[in-house]
NUVEX-378067 format. One record per residue (C-alpha): z, x, y. Coordinates in pm, whole numbers, padded with zeros to 5 digits, always signed. Layout:
N
ZXY
...
//
This chain:
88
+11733+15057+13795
+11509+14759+13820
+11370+14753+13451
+11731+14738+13326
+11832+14496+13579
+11549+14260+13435
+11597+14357+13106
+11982+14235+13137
+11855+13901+13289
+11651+13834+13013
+11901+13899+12765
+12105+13647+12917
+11919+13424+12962
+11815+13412+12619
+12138+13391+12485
+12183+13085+12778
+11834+12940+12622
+11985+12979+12217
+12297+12801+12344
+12159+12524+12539
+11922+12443+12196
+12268+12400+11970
+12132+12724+11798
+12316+12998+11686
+12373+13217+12025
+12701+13462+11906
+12516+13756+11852
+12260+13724+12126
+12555+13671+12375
+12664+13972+12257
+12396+14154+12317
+12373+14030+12646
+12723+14137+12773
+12692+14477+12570
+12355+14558+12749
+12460+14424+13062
+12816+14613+13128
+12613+14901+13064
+12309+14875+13276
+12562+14771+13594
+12769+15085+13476
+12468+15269+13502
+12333+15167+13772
+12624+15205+13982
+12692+15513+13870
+12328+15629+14001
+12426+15447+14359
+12703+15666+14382
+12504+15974+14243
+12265+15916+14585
+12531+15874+14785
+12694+16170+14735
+13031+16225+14801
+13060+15912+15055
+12996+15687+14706
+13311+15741+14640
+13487+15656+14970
+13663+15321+14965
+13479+15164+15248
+13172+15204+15054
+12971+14907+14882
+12900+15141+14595
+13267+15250+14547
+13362+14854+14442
+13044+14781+14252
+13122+15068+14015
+13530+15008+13952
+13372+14629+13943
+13072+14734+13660
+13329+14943+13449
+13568+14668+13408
+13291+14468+13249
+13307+14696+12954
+13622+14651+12882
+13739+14299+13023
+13651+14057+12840
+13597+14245+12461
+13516+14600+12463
+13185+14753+12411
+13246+14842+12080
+13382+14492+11976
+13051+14415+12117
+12898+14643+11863
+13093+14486+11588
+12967+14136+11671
+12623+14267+11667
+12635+14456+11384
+12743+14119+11184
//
């Protein structure tokens, strides 16, 4: 969970790093969000998975960090306008 946590920083913070510059930062940002909404998808998902079947009970952390982390991919653009942007 870790590696894609940090990988997810670094993409954004790259993209931050491109914008800050005045350099071209669309696709990068892009990146960013696509990669990110996924890894917190993910890694939400694997919360619950260790939970069990209390993951999914409302008064559980893990519960709101995964409706939270699925919104992401579609609030805001969709993945796959994300993949669009990338793709050029």
């Amino acid at each position: 969970m870790s590696v894609r946590v940090d990988a997810a920083r670094l993409l954004i913070y790259k993209a931050a790093m491109l914008k800050d510059a005045g350099k071209p930062f669309i696709k990068d940002a892009a990146q960013a969000k696509l990669y990110a909404s996924e890894a917190a998808t993910w890694c939400s998902h694997q919360a619950i998975q260790v939970l069990g079947g209390m993951g999914y009970v409302s008064d559980m952390p893990a519960e709101r960090f995964y409706r939270d982390a699925r919104i992401t991919e579609i609030y805001e653009g969709t993945s796959e306008v994300q993949h669009l942007v990338i793709a050029g």
